[in-house]
Phi, psi and omega in degrees: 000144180245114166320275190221159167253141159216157186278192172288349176277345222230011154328325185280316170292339160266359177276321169304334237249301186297350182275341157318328195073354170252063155263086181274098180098236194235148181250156215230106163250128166296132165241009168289000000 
């Protein structure tokens, strides 16, 4: 299951997003 996508410019935001804890499955940064 994916939680959430984010690109590769928006990395700081998926780092806050995995340190939240409100994520149920994997977070997907795109680097395309």
């Amino acid at each position: 299951m994916i939680a959430k996508q984010f690109s590769l410019e928006k990395i700081a935001d998926a780092h806050r997003f995995m340190e939240s804890n409100q994520q149920v499955g994997k977070i997907i940064v795109r680097t395309r």
